[in-house]
Short mmCIF file of the C-alpha atoms (twelve columns), coordinates in Angstrom:
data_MODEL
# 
_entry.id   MODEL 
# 
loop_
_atom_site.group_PDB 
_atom_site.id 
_atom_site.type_symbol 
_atom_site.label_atom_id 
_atom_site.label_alt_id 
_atom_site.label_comp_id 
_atom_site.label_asym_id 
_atom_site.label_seq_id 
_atom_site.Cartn_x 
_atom_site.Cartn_y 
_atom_site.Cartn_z 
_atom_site.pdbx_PDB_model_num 
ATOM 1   C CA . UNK A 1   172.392 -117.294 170.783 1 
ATOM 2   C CA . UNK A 2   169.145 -116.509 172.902 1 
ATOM 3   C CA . UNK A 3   166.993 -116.936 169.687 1 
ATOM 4   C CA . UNK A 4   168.564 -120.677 169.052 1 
ATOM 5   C CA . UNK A 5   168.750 -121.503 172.758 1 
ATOM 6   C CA . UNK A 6   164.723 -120.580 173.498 1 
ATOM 7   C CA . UNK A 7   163.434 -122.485 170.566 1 
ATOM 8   C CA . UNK A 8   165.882 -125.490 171.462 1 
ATOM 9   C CA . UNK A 9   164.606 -125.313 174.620 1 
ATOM 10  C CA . UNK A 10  160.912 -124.901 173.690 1 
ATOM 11  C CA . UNK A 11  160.396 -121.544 174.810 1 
ATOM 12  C CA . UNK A 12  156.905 -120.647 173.409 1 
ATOM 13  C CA . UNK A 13  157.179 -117.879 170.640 1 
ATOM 14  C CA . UNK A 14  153.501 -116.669 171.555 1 
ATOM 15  C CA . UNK A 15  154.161 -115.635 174.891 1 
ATOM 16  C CA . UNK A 16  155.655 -111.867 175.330 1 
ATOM 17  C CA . UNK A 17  159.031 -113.121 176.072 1 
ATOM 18  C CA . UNK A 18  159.246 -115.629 174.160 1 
ATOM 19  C CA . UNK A 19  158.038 -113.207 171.219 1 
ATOM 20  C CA . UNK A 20  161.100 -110.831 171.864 1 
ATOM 21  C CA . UNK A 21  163.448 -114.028 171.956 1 
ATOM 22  C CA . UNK A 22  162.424 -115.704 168.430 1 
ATOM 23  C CA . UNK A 23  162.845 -111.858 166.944 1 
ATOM 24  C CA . UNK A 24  166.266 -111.941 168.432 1 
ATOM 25  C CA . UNK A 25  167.528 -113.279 165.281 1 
ATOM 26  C CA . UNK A 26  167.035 -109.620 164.024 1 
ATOM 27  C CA . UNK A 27  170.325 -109.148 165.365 1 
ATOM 28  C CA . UNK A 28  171.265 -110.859 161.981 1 
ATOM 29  C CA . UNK A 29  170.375 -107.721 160.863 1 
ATOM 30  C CA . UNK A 30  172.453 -105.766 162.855 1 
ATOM 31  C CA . UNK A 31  175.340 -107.957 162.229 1 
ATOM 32  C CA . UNK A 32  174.804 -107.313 158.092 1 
ATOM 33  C CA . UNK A 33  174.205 -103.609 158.872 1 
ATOM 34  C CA . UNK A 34  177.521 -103.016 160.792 1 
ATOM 35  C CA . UNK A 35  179.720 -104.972 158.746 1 
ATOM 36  C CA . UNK A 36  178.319 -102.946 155.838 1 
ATOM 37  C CA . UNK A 37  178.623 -99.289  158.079 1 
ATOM 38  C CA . UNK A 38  182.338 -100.562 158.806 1 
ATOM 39  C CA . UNK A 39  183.443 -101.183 154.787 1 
ATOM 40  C CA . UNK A 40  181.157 -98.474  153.050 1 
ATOM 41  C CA . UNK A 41  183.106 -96.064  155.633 1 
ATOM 42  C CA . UNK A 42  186.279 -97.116  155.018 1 
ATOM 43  C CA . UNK A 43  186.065 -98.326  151.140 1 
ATOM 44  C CA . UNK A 44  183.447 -95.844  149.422 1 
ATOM 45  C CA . UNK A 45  186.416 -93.518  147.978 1 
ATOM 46  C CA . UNK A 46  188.131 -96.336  145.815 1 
ATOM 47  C CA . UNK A 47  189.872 -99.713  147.186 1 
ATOM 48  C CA . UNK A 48  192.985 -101.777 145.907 1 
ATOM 49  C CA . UNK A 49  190.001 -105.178 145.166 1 
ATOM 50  C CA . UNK A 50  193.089 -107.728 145.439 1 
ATOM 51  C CA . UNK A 51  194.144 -106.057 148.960 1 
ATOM 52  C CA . UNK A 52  190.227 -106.129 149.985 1 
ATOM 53  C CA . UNK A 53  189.356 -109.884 148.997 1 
ATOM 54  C CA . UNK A 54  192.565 -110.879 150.147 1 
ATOM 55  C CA . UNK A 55  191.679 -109.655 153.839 1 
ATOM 56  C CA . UNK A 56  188.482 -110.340 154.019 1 
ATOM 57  C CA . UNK A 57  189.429 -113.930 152.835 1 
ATOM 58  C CA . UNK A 58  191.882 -114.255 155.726 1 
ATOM 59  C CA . UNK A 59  189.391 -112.903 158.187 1 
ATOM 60  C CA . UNK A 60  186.827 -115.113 157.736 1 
ATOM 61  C CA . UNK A 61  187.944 -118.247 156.467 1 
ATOM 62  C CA . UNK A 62  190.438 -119.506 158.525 1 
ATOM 63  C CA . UNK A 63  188.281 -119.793 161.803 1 
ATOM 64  C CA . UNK A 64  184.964 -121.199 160.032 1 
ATOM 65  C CA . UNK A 65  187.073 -124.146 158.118 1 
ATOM 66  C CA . UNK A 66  188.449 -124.731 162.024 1 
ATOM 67  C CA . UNK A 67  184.423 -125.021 162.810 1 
ATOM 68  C CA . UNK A 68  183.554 -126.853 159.677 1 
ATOM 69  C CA . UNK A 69  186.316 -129.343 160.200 1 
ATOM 70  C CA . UNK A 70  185.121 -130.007 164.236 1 
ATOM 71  C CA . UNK A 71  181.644 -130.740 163.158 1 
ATOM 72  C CA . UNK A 72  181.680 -132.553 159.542 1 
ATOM 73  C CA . UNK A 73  184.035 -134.729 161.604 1 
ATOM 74  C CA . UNK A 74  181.789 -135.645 164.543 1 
ATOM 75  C CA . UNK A 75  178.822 -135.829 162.687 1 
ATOM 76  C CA . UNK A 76  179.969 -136.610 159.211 1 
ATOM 77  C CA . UNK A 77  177.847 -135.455 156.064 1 
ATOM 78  C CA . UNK A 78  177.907 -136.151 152.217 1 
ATOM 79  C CA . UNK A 79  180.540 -134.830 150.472 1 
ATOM 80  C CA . UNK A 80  178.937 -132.614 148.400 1 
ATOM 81  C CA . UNK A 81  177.151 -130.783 151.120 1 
ATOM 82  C CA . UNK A 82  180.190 -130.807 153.187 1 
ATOM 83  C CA . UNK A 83  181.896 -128.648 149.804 1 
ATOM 84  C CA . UNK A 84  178.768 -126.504 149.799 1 
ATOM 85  C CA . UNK A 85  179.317 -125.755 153.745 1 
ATOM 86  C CA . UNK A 86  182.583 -125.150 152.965 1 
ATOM 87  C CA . UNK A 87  182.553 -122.747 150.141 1 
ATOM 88  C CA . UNK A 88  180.160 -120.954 152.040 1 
ATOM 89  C CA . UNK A 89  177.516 -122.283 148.982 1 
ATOM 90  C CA . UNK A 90  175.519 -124.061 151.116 1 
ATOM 91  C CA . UNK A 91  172.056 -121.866 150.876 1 
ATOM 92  C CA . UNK A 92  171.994 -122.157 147.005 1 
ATOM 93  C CA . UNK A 93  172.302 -125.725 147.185 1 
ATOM 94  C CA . UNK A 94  169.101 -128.351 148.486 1 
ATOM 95  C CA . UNK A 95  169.028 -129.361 151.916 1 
ATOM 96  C CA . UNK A 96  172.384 -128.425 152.469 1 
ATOM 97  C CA . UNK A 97  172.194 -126.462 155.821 1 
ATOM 98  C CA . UNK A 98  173.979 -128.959 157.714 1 
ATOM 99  C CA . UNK A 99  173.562 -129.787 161.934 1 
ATOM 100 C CA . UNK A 100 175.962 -127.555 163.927 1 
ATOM 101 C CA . UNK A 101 176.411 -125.508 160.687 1 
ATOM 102 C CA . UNK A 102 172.324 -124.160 160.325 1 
ATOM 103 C CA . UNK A 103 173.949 -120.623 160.924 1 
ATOM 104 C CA . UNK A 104 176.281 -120.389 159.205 1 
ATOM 105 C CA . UNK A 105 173.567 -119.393 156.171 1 
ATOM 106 C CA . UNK A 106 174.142 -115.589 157.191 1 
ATOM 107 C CA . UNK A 107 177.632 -116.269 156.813 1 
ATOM 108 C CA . UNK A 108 177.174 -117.489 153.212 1 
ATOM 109 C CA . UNK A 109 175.015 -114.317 152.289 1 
ATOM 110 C CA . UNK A 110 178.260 -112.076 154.003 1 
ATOM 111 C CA . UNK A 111 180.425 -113.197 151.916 1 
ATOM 112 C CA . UNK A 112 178.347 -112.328 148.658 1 
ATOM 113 C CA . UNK A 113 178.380 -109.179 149.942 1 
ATOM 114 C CA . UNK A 114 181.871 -109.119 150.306 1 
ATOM 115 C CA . UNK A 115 181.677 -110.619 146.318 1 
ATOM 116 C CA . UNK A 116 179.985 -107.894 145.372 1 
ATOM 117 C CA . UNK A 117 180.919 -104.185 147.373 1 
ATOM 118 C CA . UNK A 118 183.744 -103.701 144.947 1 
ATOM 119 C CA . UNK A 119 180.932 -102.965 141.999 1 
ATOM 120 C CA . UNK A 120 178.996 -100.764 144.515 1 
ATOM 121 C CA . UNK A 121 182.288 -98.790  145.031 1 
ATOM 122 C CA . UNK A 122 182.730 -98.819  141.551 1 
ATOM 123 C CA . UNK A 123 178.712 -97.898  140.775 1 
ATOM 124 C CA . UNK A 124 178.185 -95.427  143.482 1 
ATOM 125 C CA . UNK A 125 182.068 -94.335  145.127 1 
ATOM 126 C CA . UNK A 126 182.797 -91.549  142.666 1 
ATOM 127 C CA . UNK A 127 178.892 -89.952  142.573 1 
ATOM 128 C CA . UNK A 128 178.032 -87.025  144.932 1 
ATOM 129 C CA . UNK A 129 177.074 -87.959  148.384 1 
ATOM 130 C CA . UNK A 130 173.473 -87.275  147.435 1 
ATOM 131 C CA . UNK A 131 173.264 -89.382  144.570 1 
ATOM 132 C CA . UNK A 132 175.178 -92.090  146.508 1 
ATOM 133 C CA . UNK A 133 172.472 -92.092  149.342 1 
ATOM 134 C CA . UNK A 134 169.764 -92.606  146.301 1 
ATOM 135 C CA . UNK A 135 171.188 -95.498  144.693 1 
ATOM 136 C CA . UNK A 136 172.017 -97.316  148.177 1 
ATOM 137 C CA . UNK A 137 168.141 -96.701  148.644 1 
ATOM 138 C CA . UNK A 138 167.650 -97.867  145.116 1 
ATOM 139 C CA . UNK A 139 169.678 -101.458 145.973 1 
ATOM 140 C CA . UNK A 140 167.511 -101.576 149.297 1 
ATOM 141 C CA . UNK A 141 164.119 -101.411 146.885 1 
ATOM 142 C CA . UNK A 142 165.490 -104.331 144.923 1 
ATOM 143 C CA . UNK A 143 165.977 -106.641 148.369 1 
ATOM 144 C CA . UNK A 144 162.458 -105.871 148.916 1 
ATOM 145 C CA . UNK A 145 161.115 -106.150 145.381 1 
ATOM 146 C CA . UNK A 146 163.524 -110.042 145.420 1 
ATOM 147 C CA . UNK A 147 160.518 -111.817 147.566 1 
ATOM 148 C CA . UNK A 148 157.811 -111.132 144.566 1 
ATOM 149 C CA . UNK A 149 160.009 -111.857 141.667 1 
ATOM 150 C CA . UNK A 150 158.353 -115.012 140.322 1 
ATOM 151 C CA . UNK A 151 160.882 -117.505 140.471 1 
ATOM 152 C CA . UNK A 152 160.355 -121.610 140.218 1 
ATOM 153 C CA . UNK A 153 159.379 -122.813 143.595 1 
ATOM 154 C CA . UNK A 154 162.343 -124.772 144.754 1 
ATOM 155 C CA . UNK A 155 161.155 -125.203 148.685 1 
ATOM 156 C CA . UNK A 156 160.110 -128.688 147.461 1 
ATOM 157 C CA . UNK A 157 163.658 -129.619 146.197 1 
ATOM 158 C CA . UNK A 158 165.108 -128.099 149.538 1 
ATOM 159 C CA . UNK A 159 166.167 -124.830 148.629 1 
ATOM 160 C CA . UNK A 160 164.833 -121.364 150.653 1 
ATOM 161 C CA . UNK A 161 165.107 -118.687 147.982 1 
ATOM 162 C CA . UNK A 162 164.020 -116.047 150.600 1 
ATOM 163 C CA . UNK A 163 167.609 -116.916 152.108 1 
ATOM 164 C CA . UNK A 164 169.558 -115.431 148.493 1 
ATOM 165 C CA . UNK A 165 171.513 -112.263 149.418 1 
ATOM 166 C CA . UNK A 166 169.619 -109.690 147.379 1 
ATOM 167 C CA . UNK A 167 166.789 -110.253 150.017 1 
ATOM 168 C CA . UNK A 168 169.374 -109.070 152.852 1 
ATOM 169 C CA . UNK A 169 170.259 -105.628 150.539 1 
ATOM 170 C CA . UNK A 170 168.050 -103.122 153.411 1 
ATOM 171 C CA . UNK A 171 169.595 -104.494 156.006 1 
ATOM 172 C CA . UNK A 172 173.046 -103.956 154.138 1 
ATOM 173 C CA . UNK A 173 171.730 -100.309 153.210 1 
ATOM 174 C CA . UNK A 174 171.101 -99.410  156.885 1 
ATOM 175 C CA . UNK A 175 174.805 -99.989  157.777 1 
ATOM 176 C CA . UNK A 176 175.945 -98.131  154.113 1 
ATOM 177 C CA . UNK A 177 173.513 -94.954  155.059 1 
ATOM 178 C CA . UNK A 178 174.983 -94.787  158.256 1 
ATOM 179 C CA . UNK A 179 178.215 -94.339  157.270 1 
ATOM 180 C CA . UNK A 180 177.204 -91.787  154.433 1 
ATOM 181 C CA . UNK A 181 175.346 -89.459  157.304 1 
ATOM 182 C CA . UNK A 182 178.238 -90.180  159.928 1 
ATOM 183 C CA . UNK A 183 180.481 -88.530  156.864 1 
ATOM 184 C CA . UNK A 184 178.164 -85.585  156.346 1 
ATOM 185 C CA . UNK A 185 177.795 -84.957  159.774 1 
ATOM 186 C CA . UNK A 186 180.791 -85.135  161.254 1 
ATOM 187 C CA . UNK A 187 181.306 -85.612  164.412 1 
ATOM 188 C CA . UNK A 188 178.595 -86.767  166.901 1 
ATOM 189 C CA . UNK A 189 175.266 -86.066  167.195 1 
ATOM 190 C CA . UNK A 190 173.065 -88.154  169.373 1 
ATOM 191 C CA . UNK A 191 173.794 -88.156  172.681 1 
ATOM 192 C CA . UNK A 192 174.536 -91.366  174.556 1 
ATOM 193 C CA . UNK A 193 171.844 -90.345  177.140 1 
ATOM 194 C CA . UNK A 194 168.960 -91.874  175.621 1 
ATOM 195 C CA . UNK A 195 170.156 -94.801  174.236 1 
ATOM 196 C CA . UNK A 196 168.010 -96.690  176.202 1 
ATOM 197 C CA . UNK A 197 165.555 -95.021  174.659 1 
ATOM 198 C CA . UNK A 198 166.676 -96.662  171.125 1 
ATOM 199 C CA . UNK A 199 166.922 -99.867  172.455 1 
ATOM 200 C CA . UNK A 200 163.251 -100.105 174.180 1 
ATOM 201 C CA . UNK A 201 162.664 -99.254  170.676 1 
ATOM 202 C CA . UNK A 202 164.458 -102.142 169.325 1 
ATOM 203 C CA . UNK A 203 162.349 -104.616 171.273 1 
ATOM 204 C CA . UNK A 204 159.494 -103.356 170.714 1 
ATOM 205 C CA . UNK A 205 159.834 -103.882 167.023 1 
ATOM 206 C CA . UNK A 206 160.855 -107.362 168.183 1 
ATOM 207 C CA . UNK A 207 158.093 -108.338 170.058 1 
ATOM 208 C CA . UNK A 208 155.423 -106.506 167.398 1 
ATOM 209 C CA . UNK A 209 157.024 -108.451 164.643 1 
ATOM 210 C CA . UNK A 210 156.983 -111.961 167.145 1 
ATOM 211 C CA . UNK A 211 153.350 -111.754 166.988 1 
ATOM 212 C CA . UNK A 212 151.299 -114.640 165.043 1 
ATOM 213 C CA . UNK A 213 149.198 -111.785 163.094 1 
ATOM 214 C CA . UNK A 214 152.598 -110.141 162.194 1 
ATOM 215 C CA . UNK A 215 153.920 -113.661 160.396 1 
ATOM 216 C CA . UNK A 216 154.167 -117.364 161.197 1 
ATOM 217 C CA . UNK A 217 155.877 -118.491 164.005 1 
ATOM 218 C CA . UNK A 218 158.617 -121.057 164.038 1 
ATOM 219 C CA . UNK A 219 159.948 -122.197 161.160 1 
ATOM 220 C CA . UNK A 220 157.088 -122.170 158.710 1 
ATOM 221 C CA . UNK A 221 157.595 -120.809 155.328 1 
ATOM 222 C CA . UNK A 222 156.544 -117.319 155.490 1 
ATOM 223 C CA . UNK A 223 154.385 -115.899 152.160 1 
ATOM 224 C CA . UNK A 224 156.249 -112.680 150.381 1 
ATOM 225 C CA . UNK A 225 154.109 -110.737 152.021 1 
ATOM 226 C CA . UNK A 226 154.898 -111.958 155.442 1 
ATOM 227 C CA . UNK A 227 158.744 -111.852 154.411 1 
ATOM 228 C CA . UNK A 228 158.689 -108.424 153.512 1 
ATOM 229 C CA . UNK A 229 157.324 -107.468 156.298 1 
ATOM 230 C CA . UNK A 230 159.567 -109.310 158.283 1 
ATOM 231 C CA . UNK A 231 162.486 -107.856 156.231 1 
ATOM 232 C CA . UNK A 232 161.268 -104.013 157.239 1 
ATOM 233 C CA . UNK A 233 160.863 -104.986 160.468 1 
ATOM 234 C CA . UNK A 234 164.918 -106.201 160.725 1 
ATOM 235 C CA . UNK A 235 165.694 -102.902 159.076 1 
ATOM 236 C CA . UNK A 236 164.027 -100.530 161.307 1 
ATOM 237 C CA . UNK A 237 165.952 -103.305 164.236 1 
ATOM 238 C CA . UNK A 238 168.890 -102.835 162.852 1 
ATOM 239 C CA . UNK A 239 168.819 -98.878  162.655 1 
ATOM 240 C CA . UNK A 240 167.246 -98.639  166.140 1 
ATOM 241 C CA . UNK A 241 170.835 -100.531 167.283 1 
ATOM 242 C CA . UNK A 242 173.375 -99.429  164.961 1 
ATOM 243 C CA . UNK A 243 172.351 -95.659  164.530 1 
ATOM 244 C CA . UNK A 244 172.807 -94.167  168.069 1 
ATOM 245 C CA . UNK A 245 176.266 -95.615  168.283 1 
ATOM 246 C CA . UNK A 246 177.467 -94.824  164.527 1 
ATOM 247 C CA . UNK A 247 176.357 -91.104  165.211 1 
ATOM 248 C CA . UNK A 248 176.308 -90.932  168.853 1 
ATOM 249 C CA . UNK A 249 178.710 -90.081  171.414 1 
ATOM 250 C CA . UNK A 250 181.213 -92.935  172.343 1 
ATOM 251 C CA . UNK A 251 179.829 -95.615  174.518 1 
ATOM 252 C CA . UNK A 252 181.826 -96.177  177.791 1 
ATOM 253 C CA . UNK A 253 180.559 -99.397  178.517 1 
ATOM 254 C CA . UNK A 254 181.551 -100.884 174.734 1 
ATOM 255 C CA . UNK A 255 185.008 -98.969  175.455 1 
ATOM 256 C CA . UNK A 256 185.386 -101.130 178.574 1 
ATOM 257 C CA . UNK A 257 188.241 -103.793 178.684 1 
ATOM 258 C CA . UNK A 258 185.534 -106.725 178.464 1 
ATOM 259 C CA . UNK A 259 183.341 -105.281 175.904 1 
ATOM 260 C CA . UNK A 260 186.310 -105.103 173.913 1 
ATOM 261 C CA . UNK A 261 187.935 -108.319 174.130 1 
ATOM 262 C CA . UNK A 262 184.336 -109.850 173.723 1 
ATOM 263 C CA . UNK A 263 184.366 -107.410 170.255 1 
ATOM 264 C CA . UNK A 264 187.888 -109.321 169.424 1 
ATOM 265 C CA . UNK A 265 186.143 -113.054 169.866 1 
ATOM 266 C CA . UNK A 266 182.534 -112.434 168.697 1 
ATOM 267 C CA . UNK A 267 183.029 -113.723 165.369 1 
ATOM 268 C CA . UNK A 268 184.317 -117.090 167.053 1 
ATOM 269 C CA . UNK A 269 181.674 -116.649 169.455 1 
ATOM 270 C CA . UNK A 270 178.897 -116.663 166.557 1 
ATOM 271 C CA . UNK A 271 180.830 -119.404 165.162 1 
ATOM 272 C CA . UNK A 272 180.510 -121.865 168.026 1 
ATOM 273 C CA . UNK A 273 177.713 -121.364 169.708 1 
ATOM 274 C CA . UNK A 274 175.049 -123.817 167.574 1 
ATOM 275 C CA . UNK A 275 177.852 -126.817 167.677 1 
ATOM 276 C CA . UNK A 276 178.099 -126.001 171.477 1 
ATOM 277 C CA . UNK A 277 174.501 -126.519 171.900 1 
ATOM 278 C CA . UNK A 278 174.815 -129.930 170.316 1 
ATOM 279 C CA . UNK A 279 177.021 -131.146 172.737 1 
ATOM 280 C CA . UNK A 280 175.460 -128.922 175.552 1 
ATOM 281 C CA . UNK A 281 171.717 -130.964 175.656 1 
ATOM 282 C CA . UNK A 282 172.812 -134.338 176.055 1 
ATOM 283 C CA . UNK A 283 175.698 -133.402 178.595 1 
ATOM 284 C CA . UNK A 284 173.553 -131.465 181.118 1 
ATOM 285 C CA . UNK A 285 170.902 -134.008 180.628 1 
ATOM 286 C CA . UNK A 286 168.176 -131.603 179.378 1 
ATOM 287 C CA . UNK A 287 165.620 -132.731 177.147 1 
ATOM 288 C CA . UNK A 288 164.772 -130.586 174.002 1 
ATOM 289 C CA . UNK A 289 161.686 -128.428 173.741 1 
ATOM 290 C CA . UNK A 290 160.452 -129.425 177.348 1 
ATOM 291 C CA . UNK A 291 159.468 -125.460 177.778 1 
ATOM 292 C CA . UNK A 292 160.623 -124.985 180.912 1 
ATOM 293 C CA . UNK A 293 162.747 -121.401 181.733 1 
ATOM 294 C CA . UNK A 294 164.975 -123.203 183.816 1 
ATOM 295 C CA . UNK A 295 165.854 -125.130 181.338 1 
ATOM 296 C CA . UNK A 296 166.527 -121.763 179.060 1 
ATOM 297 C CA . UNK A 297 168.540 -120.543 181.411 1 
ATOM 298 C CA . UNK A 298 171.030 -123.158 182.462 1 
ATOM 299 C CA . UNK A 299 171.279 -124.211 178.726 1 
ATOM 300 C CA . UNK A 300 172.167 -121.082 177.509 1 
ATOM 301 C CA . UNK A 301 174.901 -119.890 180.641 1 
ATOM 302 C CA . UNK A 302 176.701 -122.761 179.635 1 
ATOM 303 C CA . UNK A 303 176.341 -122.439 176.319 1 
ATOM 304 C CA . UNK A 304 177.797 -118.782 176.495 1 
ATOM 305 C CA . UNK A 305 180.657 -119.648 178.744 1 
ATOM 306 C CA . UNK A 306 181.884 -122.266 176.259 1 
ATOM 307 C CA . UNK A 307 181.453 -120.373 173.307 1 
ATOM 308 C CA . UNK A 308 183.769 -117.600 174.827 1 
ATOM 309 C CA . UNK A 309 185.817 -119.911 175.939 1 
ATOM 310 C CA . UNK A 310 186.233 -121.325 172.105 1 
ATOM 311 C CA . UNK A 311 186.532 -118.125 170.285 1 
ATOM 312 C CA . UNK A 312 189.103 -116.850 172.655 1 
ATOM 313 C CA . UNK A 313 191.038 -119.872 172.003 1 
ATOM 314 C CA . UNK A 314 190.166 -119.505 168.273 1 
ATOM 315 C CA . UNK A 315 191.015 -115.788 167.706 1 
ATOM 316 C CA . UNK A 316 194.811 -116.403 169.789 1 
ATOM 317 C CA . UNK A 317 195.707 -119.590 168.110 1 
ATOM 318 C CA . UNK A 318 193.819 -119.083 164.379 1 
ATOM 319 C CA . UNK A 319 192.592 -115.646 163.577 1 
ATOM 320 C CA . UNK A 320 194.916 -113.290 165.489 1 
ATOM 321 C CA . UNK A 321 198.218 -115.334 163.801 1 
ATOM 322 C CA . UNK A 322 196.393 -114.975 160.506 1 
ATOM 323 C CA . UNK A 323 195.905 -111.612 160.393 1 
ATOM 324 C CA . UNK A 324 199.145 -110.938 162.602 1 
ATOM 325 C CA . UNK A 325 200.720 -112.742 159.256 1 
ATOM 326 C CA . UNK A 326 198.960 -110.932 156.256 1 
ATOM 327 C CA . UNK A 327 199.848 -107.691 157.845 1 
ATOM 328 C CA . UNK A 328 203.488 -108.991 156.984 1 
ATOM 329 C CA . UNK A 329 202.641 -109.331 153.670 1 
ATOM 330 C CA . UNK A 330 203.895 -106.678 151.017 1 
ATOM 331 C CA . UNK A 331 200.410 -105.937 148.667 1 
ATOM 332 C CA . UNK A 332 201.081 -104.046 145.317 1 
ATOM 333 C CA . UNK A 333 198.780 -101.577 145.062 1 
ATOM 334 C CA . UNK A 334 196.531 -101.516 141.805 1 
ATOM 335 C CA . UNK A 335 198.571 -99.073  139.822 1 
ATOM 336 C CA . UNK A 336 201.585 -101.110 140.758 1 
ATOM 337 C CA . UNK A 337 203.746 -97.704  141.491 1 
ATOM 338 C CA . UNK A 338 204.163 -98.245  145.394 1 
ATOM 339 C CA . UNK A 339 204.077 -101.007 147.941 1 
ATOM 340 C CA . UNK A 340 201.363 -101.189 150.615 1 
ATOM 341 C CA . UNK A 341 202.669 -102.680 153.802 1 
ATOM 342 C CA . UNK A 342 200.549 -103.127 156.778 1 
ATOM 343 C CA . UNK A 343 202.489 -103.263 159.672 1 
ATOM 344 C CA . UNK A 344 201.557 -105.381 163.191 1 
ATOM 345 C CA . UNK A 345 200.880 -102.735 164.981 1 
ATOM 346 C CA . UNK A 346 197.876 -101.937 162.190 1 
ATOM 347 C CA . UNK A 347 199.675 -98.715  160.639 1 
ATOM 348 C CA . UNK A 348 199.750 -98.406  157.024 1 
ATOM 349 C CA . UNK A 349 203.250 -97.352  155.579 1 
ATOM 350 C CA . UNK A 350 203.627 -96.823  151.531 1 
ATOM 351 C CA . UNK A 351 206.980 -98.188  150.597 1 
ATOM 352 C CA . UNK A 352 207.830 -96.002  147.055 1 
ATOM 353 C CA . UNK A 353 210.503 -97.272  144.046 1 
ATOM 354 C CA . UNK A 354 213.394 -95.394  144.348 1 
ATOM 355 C CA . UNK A 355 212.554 -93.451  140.782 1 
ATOM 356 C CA . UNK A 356 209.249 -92.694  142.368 1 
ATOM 357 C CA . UNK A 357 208.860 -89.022  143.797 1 
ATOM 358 C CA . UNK A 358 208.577 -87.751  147.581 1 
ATOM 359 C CA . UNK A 359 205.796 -85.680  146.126 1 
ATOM 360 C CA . UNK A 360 204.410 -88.402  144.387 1 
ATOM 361 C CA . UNK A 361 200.330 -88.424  146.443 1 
# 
């Protein structure tokens, strides 16, 4: 939100702050490498893939075709794009990022790695831990390898191959590494004393990769070089963020009450917040890119408050009934011998065939 708010606002990327604020969007990163910590924790050890897609479907979806259906309707687009934005298809597709909806290109290159996980599991679940950590290291040497393979240019037809998922796989790995050392480790191990420490890191790396010399500012087509470096420079982000929390001591400020219900609506709050700022500039009255801080700041309060305001409202009357519902639902497992049930209160109770043994694991 602070990375789309300064450059709406014209917030100039080569001053120190404005550096750290454009680099912001590393928190892409972040976003890849915990949703990737949270899955390869829970899934590496073998998954029932019709359970998986089926959540994962109902956890995302739902919400987003609430967004989609707002903003195609206010500002209308072709049909075709409006399928693309839809099916989440959008990046593969020319000049289909659509106003209100430029975000959602992250979103797109989630899901493929929701598409694809069950293979890794399948690939690298059943090697030793060891071996596991090589090949996720392997898959992060292919994302960086993806920005030299010599592929037809298509940025004149409208389409951004640097935005394909395989270029995403390090920041993907961070989250998947994490989760293999939080497993070897077990139990804590960093202490939640120098965490600021981690963080000064974090914008550091931000402001060093904001610089002109480091890659182009804006929204100029960066060479594979540049991208690469860009890419590492997300990773190292991303583990500077994620790492001291996955393997630290538990954090009493994410534990408090508003932390946690801001945990519960930041998926409708990542959702929202670009359509917000459409509406947002022409109600307050504030030009675009008049580079003022005021500006920066009064833009982006408001555009914070609303957003939170929206994804509350969208998590209790969409996503929380959603989920509330598929946790209802009676899954067969994959061998088809027991009943998985998850109950509303998020406990998982196996439901066996009478001719089925107690002893039966």
């Amino acid at each position: 939100m602070a990375t789309h708010v300064a450059f709406q606002t014209g917030i100039d990327p080569a001053t120190a702050p404005g550096a750290v604020l454009a680099r912001c969007d590393f928190f892409v990163a972040v976003f890849f490498a915990l949703s990737a910590f949270v899955l390869w924790r829970r899934y590496r050890g073998g998954m029932n893939t019709w359970e998986y897609y089926l959540k994962r479907l109902a956890r995302i979806l739902p919400a987003y075709v609430c967004l989609c259906a707002v903003v195609l309707l206010c500002t209308g687009a072709p049909a075709g794009k409006a399928l693309a934005t839809l099916t989440l298809t959008q990046i593969y597709l020319p000049n289909s990022l659509l106003p209100g909806l430029t975000h959602a290109w992250s979103l797109s290159v989630e899901m493929a790695f929701y598409l694809v996980l069950p293979l890794f599991v399948a690939l690298l679940g059943r090697w030793r831990p060891r071996w596991r950590v090589l090949g996720i290291l392997v898959l992060a040497g292919v994302g960086l390898a993806w920005a030299w393979v010599p592929l037809p240019d298509l940025s004149r037809a409208g389409v951004n191959t640097q935005l394909f998922p395989p270029s995403w796989l390090p920041w993907f790995a961070v989250g998947m590494l994490a989760a293999e050392a939080e497993a070897a480790l077990r139990g804590p191990v960093l202490s939640r004393r120098w965490r600021w420490l981690w963080w000064l890191g974090a914008g550091a790396v931000a402001w060093v990769a904001g610089q002109e010399w480091f890659g182009p500012l804006g929204l100029e087509h960066p060479s594979p070089a540049e991208f690469t470096r860009r890419v590492l420079a997300g990773t190292l982000f991303a583990v500077l963020i994620l790492v001291p929390y996955a393997l630290g001591e538990p954090s009493r400020a994410l534990e408090s009450p508003l932390m946690r219900a801001l945990g519960r609506w930041s998926y409708g709050i990542f959702l929202w917040h670009v359509a917000v700022l459409m509406v947002v500039f022409p109600v307050l009255g504030v030009p675009y890119f008049r580079a003022r801080w005021t500006d920066f700041l009064l833009v982006g309060v408001v555009c914070a408050v609303v957003s939170v305001v929206l994804a509350a409202t969208s998590y209790v009357v969409v996503e929380s009934p959603v989920v509330a519902r598929l946790r209802e639902m009676p899954l067969r497992s994959s061998t088809g011998s027991r009943l998985t049930c998850v109950e509303p209160s998020g406990e998982r109770q196996v439901k066996r065939p009478s001719s089925v043994r107690s002893s039966t694991p």
